[in-house]
KOLNU-22597 format. One record per residue (C-alpha): residue number from 1; x, y, z. Coordinates in nm, 4 decimals, always signed. Each point is the difference from the previous one (the first is absolute). Example, Ala and Ser with C-alpha at 12.3 -4.5 7.8 and 13.67 -1.06 7.14 Angstrom:
2
KOLTOR i east north up
KOLTOR 1 +1.2300 -0.4500 +0.7800
KOLTOR 2 +0.1370 +0.3440 -0.0660
END
This chain:
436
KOLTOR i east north up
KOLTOR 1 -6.6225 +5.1549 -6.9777
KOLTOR 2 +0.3052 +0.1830 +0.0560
KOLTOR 3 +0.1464 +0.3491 -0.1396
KOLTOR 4 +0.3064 +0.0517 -0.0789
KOLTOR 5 +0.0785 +0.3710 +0.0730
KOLTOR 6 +0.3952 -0.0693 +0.1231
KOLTOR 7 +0.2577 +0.2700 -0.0822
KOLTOR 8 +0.3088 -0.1751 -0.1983
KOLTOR 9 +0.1623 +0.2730 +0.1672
KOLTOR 10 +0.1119 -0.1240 +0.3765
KOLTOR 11 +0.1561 +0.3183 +0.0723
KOLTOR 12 +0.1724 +0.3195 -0.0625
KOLTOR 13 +0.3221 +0.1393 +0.0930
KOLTOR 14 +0.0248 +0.3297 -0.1365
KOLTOR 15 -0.0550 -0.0312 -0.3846
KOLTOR 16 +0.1333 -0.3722 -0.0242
KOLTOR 17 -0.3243 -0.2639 +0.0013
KOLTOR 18 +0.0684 -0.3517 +0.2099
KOLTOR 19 -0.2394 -0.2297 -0.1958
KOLTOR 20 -0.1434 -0.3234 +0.1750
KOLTOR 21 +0.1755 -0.1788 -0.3265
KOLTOR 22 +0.3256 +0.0997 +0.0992
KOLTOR 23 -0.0420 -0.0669 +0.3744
KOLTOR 24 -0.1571 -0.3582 -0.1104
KOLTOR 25 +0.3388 -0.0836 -0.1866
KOLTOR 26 +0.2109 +0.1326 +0.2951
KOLTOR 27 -0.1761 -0.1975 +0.2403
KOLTOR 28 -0.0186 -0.3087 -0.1845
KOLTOR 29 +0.3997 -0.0514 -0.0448
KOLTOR 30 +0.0782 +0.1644 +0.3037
KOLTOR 31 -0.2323 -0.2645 +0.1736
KOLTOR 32 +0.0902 -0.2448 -0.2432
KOLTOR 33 +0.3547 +0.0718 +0.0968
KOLTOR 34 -0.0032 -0.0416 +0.3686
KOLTOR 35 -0.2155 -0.3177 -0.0149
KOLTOR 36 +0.2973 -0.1585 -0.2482
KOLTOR 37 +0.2627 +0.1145 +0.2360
KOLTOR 38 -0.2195 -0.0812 +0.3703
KOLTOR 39 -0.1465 -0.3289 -0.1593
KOLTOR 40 +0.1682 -0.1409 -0.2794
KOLTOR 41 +0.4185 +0.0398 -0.0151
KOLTOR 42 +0.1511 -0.2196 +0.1871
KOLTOR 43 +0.3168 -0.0071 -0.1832
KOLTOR 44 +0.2460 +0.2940 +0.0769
KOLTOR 45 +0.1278 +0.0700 -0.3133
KOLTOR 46 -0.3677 -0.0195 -0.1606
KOLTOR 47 -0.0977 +0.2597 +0.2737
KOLTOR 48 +0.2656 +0.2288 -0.0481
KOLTOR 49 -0.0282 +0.0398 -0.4169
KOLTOR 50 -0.3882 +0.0399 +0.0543
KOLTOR 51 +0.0335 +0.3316 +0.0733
KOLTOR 52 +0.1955 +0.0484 -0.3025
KOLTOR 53 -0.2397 -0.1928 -0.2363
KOLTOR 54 -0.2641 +0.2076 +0.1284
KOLTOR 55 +0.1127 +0.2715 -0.2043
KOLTOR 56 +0.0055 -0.1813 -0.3096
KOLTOR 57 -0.3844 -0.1471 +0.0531
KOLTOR 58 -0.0791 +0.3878 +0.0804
KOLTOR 59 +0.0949 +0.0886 -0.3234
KOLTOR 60 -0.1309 -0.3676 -0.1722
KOLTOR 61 -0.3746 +0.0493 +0.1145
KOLTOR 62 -0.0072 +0.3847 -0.0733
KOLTOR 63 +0.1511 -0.0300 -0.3897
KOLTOR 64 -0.1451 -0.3313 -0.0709
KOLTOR 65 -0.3244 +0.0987 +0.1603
KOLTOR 66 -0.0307 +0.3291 -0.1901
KOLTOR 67 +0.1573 -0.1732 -0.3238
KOLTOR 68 -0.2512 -0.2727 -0.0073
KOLTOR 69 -0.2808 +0.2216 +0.0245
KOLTOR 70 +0.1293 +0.2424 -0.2739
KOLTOR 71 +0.0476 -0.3142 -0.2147
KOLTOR 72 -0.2684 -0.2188 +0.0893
KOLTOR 73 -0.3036 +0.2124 +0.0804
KOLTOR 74 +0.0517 +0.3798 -0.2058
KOLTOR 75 +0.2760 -0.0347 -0.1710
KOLTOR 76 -0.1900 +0.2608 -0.3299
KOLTOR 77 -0.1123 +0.2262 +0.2932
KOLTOR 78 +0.3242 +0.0887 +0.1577
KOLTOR 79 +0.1938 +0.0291 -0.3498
KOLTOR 80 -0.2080 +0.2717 -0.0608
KOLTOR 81 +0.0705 +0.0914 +0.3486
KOLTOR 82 +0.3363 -0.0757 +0.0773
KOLTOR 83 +0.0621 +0.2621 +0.3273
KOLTOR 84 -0.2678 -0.2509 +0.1735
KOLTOR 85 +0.1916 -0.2638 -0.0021
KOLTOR 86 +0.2245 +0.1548 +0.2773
KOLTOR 87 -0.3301 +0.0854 +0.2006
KOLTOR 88 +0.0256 -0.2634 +0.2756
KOLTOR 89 -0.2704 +0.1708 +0.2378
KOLTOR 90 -0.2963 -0.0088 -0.2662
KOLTOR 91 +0.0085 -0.4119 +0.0207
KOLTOR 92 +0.0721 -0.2468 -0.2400
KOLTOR 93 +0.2164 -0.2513 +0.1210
KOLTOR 94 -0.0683 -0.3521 -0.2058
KOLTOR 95 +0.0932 -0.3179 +0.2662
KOLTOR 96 +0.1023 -0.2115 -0.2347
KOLTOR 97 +0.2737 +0.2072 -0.1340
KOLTOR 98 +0.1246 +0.1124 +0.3611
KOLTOR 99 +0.0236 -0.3896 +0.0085
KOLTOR 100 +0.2306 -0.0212 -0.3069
KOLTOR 101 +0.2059 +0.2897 +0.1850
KOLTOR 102 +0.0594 -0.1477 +0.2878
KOLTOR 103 +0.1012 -0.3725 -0.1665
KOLTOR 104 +0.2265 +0.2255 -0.2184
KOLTOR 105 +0.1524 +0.1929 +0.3281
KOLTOR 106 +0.0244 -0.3143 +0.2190
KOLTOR 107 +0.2389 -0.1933 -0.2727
KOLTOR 108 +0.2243 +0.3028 -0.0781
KOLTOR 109 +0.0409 +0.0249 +0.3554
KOLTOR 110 +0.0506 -0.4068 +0.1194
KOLTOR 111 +0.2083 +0.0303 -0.3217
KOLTOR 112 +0.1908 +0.3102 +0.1598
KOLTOR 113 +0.0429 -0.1989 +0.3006
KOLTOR 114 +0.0432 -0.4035 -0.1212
KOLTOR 115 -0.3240 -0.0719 +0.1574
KOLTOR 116 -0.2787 -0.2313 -0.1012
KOLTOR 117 -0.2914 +0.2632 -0.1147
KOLTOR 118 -0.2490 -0.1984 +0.1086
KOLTOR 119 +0.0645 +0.0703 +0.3445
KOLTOR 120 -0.0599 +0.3733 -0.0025
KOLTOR 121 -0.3189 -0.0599 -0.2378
KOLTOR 122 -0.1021 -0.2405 +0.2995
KOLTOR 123 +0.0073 +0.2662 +0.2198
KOLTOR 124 -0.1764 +0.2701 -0.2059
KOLTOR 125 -0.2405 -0.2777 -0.0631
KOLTOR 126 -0.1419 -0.0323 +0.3580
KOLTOR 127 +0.0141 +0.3779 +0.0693
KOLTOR 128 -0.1696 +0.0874 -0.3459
KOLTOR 129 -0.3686 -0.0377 +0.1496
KOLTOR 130 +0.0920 +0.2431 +0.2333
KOLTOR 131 +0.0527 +0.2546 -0.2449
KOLTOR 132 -0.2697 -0.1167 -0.2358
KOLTOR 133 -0.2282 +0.0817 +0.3030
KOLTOR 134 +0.1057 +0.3679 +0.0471
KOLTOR 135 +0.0047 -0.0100 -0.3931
KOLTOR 136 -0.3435 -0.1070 -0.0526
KOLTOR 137 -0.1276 +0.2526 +0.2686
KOLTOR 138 +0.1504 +0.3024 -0.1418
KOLTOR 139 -0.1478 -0.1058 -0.3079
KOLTOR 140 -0.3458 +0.0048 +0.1486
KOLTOR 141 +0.0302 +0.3685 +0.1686
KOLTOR 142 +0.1469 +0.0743 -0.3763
KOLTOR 143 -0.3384 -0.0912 -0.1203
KOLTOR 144 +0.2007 -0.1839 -0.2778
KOLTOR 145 -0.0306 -0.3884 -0.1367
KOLTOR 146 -0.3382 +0.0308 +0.1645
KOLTOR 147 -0.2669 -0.3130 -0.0306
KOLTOR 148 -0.2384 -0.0512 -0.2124
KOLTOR 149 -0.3642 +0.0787 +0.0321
KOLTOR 150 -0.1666 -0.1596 +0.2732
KOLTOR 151 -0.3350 -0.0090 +0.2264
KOLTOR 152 +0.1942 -0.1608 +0.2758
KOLTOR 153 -0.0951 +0.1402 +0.3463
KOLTOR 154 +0.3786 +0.0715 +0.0916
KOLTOR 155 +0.0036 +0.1978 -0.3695
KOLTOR 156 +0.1573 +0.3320 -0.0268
KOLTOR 157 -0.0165 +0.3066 -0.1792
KOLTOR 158 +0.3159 +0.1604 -0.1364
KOLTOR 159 -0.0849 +0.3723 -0.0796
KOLTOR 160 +0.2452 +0.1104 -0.1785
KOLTOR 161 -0.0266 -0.2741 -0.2541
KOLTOR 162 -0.3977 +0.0316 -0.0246
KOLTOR 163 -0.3249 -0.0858 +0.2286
KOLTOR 164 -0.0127 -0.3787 -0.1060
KOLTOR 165 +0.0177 -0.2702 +0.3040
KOLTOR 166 +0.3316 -0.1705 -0.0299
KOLTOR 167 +0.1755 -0.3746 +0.1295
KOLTOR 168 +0.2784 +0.1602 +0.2237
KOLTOR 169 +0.2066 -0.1829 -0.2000
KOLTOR 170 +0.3159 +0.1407 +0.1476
KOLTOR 171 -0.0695 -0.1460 +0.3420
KOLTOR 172 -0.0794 -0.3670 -0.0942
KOLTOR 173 +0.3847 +0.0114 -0.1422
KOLTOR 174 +0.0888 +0.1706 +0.3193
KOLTOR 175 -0.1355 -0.2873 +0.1876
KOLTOR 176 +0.0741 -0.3418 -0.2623
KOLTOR 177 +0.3482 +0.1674 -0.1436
KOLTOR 178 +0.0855 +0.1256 +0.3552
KOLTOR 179 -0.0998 -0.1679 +0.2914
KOLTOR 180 -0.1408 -0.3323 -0.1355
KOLTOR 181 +0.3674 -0.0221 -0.2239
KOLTOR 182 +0.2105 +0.0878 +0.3321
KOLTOR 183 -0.1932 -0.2469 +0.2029
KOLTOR 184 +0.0408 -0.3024 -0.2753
KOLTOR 185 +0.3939 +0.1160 -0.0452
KOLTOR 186 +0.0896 -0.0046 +0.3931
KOLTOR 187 -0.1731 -0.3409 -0.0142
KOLTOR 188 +0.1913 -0.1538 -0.2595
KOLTOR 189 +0.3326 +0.2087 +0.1787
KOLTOR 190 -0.0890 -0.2045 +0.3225
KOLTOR 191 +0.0542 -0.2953 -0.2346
KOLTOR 192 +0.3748 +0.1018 -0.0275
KOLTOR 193 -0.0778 +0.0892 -0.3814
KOLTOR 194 +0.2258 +0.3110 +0.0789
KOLTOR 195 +0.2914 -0.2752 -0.0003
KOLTOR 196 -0.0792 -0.0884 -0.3668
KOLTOR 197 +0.0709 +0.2929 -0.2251
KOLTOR 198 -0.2884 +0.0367 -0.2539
KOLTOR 199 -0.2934 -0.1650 +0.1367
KOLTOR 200 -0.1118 +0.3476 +0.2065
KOLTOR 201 +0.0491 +0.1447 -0.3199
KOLTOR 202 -0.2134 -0.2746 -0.2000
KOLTOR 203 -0.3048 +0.0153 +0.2742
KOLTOR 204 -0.0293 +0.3582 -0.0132
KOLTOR 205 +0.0161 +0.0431 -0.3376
KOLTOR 206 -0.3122 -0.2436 -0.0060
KOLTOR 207 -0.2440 +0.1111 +0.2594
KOLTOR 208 +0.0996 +0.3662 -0.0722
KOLTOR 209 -0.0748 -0.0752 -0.4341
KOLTOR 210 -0.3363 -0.2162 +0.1559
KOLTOR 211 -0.1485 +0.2571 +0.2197
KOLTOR 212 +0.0832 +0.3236 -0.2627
KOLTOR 213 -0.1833 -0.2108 -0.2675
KOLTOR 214 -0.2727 -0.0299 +0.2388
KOLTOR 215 -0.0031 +0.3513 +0.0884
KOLTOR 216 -0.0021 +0.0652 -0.3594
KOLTOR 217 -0.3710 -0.1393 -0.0028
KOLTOR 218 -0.1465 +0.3280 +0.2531
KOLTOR 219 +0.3159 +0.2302 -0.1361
KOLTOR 220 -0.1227 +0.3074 -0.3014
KOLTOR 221 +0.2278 -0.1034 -0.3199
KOLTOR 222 +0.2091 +0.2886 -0.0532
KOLTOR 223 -0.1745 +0.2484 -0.2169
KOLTOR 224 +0.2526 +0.0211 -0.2907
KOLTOR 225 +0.0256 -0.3690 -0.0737
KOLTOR 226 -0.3325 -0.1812 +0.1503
KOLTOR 227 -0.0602 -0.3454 -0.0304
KOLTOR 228 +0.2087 -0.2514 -0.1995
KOLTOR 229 -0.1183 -0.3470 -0.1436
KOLTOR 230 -0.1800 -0.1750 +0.2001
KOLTOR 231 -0.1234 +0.2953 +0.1716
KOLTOR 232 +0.2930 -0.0312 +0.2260
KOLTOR 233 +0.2010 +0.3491 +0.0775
KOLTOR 234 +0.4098 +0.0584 -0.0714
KOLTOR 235 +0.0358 -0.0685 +0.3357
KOLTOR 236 -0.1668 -0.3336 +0.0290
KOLTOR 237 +0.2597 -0.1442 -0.3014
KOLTOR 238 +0.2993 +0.1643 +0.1823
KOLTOR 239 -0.1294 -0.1757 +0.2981
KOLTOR 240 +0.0104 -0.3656 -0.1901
KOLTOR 241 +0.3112 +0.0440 -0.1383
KOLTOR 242 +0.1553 +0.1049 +0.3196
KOLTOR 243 -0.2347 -0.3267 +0.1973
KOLTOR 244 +0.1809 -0.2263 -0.2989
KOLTOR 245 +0.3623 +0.0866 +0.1273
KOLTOR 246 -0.1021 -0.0080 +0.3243
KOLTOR 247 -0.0905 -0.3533 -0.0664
KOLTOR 248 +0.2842 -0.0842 -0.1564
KOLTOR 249 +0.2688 +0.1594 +0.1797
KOLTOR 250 -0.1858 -0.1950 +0.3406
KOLTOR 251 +0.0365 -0.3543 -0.2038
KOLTOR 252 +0.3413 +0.0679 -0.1302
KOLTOR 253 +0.0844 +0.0879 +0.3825
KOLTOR 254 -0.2028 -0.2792 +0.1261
KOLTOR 255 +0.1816 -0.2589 -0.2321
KOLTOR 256 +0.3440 +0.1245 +0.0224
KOLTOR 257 -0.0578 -0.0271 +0.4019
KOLTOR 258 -0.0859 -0.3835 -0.0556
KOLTOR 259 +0.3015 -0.0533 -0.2643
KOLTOR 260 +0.2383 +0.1148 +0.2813
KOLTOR 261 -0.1814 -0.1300 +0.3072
KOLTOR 262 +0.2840 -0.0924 +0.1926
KOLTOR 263 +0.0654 +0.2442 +0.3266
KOLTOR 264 +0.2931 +0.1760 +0.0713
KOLTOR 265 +0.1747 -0.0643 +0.3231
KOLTOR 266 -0.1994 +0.2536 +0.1339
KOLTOR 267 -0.3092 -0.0604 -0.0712
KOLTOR 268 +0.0402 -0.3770 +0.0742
KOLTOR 269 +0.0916 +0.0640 +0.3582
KOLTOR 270 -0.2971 +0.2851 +0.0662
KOLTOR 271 -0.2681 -0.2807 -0.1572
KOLTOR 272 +0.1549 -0.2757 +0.2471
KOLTOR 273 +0.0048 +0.1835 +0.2954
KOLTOR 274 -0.2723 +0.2608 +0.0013
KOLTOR 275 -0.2610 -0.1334 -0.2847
KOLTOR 276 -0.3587 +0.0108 +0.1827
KOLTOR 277 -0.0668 -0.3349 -0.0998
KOLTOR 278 +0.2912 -0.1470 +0.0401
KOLTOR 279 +0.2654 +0.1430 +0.1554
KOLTOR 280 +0.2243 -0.1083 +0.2791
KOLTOR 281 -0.0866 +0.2714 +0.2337
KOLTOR 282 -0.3383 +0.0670 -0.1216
KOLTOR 283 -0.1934 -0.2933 +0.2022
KOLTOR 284 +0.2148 -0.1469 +0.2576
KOLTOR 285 +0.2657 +0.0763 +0.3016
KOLTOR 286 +0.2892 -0.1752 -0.0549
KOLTOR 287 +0.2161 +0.1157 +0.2622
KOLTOR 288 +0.0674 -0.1279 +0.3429
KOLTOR 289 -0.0200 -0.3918 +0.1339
KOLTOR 290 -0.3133 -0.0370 -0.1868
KOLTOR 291 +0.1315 +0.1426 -0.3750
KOLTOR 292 +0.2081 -0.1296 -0.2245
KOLTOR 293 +0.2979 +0.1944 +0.1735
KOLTOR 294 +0.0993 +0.1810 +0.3541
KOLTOR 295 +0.2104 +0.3195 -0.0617
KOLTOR 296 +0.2217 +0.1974 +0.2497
KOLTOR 297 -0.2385 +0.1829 +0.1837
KOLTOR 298 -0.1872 -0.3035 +0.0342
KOLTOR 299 +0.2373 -0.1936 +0.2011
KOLTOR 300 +0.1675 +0.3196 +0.2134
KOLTOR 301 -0.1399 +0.3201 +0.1614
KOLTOR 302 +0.3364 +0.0722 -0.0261
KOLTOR 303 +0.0910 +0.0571 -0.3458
KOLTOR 304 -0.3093 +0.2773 -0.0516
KOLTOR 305 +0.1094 +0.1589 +0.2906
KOLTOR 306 +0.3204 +0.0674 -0.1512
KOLTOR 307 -0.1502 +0.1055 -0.3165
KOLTOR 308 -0.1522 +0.2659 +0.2341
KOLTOR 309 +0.2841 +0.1029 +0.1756
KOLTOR 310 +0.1777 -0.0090 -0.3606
KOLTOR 311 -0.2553 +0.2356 -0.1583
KOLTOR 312 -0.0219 +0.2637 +0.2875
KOLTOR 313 +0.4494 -0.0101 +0.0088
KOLTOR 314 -0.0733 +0.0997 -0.3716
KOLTOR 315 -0.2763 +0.2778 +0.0425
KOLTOR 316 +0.2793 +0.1769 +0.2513
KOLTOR 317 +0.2478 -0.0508 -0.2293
KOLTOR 318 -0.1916 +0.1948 -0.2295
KOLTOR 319 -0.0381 +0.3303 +0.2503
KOLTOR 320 -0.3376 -0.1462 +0.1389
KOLTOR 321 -0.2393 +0.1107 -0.2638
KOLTOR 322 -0.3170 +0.1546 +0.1765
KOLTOR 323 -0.2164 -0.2175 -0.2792
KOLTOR 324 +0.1184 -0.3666 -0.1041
KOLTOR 325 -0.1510 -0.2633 -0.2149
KOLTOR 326 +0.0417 -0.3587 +0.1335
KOLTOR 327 -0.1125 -0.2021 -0.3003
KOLTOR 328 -0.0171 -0.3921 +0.0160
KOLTOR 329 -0.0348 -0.2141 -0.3597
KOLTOR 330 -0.2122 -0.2810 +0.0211
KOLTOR 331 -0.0178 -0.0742 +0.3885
KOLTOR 332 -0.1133 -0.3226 +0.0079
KOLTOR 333 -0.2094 -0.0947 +0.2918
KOLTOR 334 +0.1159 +0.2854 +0.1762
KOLTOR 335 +0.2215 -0.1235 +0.2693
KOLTOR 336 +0.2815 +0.2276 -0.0712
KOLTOR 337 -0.2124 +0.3142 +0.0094
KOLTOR 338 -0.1461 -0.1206 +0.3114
KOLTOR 339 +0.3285 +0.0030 +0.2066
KOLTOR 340 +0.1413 +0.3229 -0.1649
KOLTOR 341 -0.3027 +0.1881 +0.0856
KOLTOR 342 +0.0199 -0.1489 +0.3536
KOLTOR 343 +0.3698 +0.0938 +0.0185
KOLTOR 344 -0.0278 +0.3683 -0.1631
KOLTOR 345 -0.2468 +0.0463 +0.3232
KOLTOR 346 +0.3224 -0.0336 +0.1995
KOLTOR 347 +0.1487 +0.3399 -0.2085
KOLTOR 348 -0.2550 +0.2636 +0.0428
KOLTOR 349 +0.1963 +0.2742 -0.1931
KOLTOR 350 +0.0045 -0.2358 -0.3163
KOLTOR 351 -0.3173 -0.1389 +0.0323
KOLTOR 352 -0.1812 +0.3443 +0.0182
KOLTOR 353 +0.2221 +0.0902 -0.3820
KOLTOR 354 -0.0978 -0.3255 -0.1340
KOLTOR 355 -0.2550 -0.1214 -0.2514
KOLTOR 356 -0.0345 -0.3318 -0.0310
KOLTOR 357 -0.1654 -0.1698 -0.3400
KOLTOR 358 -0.0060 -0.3339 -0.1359
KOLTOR 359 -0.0415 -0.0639 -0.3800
KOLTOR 360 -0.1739 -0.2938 -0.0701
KOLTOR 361 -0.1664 -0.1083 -0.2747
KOLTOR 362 -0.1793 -0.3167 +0.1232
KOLTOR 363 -0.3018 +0.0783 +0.1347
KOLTOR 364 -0.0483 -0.3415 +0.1969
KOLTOR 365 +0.3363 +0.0305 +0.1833
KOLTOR 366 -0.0581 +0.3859 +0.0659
KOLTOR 367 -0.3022 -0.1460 +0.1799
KOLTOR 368 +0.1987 -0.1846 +0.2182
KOLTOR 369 +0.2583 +0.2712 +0.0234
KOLTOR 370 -0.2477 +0.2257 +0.1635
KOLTOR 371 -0.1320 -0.2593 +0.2260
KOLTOR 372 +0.4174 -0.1267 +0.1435
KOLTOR 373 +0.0560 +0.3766 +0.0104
KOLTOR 374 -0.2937 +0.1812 +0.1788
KOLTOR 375 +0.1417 +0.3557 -0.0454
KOLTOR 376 -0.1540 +0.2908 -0.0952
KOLTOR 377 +0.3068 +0.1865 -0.0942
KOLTOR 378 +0.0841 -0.2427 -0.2849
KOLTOR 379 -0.1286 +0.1002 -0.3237
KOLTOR 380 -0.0228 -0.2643 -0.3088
KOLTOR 381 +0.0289 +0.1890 -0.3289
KOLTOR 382 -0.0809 -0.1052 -0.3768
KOLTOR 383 +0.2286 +0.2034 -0.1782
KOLTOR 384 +0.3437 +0.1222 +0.1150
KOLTOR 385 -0.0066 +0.3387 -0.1773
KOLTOR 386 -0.2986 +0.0844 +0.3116
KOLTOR 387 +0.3072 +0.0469 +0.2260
KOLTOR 388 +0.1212 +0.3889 +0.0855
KOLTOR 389 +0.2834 +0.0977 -0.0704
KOLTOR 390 +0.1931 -0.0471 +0.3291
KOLTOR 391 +0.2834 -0.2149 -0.0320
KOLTOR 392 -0.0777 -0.3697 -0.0578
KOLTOR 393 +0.1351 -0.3242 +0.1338
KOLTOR 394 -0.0704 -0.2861 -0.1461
KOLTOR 395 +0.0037 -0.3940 +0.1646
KOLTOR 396 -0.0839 -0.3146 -0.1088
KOLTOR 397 +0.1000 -0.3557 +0.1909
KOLTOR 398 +0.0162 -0.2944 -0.3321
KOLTOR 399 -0.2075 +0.2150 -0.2687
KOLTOR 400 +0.2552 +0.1773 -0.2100
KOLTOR 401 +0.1415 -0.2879 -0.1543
KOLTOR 402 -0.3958 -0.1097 -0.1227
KOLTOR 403 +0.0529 +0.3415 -0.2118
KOLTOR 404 +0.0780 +0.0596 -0.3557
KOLTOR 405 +0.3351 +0.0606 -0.0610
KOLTOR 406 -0.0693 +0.3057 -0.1905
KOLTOR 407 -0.1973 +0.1356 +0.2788
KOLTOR 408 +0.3125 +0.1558 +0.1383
KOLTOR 409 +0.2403 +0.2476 -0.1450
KOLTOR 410 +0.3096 -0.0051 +0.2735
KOLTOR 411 +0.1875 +0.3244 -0.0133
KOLTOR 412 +0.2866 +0.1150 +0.2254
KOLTOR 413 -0.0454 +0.2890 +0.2007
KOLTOR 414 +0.2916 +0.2355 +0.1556
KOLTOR 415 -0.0069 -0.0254 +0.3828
KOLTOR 416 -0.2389 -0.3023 +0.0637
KOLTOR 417 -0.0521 -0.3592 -0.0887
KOLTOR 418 -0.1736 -0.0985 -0.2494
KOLTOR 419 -0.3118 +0.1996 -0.1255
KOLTOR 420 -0.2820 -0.1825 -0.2431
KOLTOR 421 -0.2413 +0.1546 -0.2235
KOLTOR 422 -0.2750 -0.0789 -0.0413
KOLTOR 423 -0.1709 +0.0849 -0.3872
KOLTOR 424 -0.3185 -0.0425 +0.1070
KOLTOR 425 +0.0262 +0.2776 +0.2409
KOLTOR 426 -0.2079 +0.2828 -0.1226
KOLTOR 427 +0.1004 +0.2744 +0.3198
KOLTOR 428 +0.3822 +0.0801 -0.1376
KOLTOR 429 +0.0026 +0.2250 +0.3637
KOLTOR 430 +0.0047 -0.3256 +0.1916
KOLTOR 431 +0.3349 -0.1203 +0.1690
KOLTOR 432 +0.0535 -0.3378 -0.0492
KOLTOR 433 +0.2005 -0.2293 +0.2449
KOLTOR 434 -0.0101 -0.3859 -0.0393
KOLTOR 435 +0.1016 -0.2957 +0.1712
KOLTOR 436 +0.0104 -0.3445 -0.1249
END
């Protein structure tokens, strides 16, 4: 048995109380916020209106939270007691309703912006445990929505409520409506589900509405209503009817998906090349005499030599940066990266400046890239936006044209050739200089 003693008070500064609740909500979106913006966005415009949107699911969670609870759970009490309502630090905060808030936030906003709202309820989605879990443990040093009686050996006794052993109730939703939720969501997100507006949205409705009804089973009934029919609580029903359009919104998603099953460009050209069961580059070397085809730096030292010699011209062209980013798309077997790393031996000054990565997303042929290679000082990376911000060169022998077309936006630049952006580039502080 356990006794709760814990001060809802975290600390003091001068007369004004920080509660645990309030540092619970604070850390949940602010963590919730960097793991959408670290993990998530991939998309540059997406990651630039987050911060905006934020604001508007600040002020979704905290009305519709406090809203649904007035309504839902003591709505007589607190029209007797209006003043309370305002009284944020005392608890009361229904989920549910912060739910409706945020739904209610996230469409005036993609409306705002001509967005699909699905996308930022996506988002909020897979951070949403996170919260839950700061939510649910603030609750329990609250001694509020405590468990019901229990002779459990992991019981607990919340004194300020009375001397009865208690299900911690609170932390079996901190652990099934945090971190159980958040691991089943970044599974399904793994699945690409992120791609397909609604679904995240569907499955978390689900297991979240599954697990709370569960909960519901070791959870005290609020005081002022008590059970309903069935012996089931307010909270259990809310739960079904939320698990319902979970349900449905996942089918309606899940059908729509099949009715339009035809991939974009895009799409079709990432499944044919890089699909792990399947793809092109995924199981085989195709390059050199023994491939289906032998490109430049296959048949010539030559040629990658003058690549080198090219790229280092260009890094004194640009006042000799004293941190560069050599960056080679999809290097095939790895001839070319073999000479230029040979050659940039030659030019100590640049090769001390230089960083040289290789993005490749085939893990068979990064195998062999490692192997032709043998250097130390090449580093593979899996996502672009892991780069500094130094300034950025960019090469690529025969792989832009297997791109999207929309994976480009050209732009003219004052001064110098030819500059691409890239949207999925996160690091906006990154100078960009490519070659095709």
């Amino acid at each position: 048995m356990f006794i709760n003693n814990f001060d809802p008070v975290a600390f003091q500064i001068f007369s004004l109380e920080i509660r645990w609740y309030s540092l619970a909500y604070i850390a949940g979106i602010l963590l919730g916020w960097l793991y959408c913006k670290k993990k998530l966005i991939n998309d540059i415009a997406l990651f630039q209106l987050f911060d905006d949107f934020i604001t508007y699911l600040i002020i979704g969670v905290i009305f519709g939270g406090r809203l649904g609870y007035v309504l839902f759970y003591n709505l007589n009490y607190y029209i007797q007691n209006p003043i309370e309502i305002f009284m944020l630090w005392n608890g009361g905060m229904s989920f549910h309703g912060g739910l409706i808030g945020v739904v209610l936030a996230a469409m005036f906003f993609a409306k705002k912006n001509k967005m699909e709202y699905f996308i930022f309820l996506d988002l909020v989605s897979l951070a949403a445990p996170i919260g839950i879990f700061f939510g649910r443990i603030a609750n329990f040093i609250n001694s509020e929505l405590y468990g019901r009686p229990t002779d459990v050996p992991w019981s607990v006794e919340f004194i300020v409520i009375d001397n009865i052993k208690r299900h911690p109730s609170q932390l079996y939703e901190a652990f099934f409506e945090g971190i159980i939720l958040f691991l089943i969501l970044s599974h399904f997100t793994k699945k690409k589900y992120l791609k397909k507006p609604g679904l995240i949205s569907g499955i978390f409705l689900i297991f979240y509405s599954f697990f709370r009804f569960v909960a519901e089973f070791f959870r005290n009934p609020d005081p002022q209503i008590g059970y309903m029919a069935f012996d089931l609580t307010l909270g259990q029903f809310i739960s079904i009817i939320f698990l319902a359009i979970g349900a449905i919104l996942f089918l309606k998603k899940k059908m729509k998906i099949k009715k339009n099953s035809l991939l974009s460009i895009d799409n079709y050209i990432e499944e044919a090349l890089y699909n792990k069961k399947f793809g092109y580059y995924m199981k085989k070397n195709p390059f050199g005499k023994k491939g289906d085809f032998i490109t430049a730096p296959n048949i010539s030292l030559l040629f990658s030599e003058m690549i080198a010699v090219w790229i280092i011209s260009f890094w004194e062209n640009i006042n000799c940066p004293k941190e560069f980013n050599l960056v080679e798309l999809g290097a095939g077997n790895g001839e070319m990266m073999k000479i230029l790393v040979k050659t940039f031996d030659k030019f100590p000054k640049f090769k001390k400046t230089c960083k040289i990565n290789i993005l490749e997303k085939s893990n068979f042929l990064k195998k062999i890239q490692k192997k032709n290679i043998n250097n130390k000082k090449v580093k593979w990376l899996n996502d672009i936006n892991n780069l500094n911000s130094s300034p950025c060169l960019f090469i690529a022998n025969e792989f832009f044209d297997a791109l999207p077309i929309k994976q480009f936006i050209k732009k003219k630049i004052s001064g110098m050739k030819d500059m691409l952006n890239l949207p999925i580039l996160k690091n906006q502080n990154i100078k960009i200089y490519c070659s095709i």
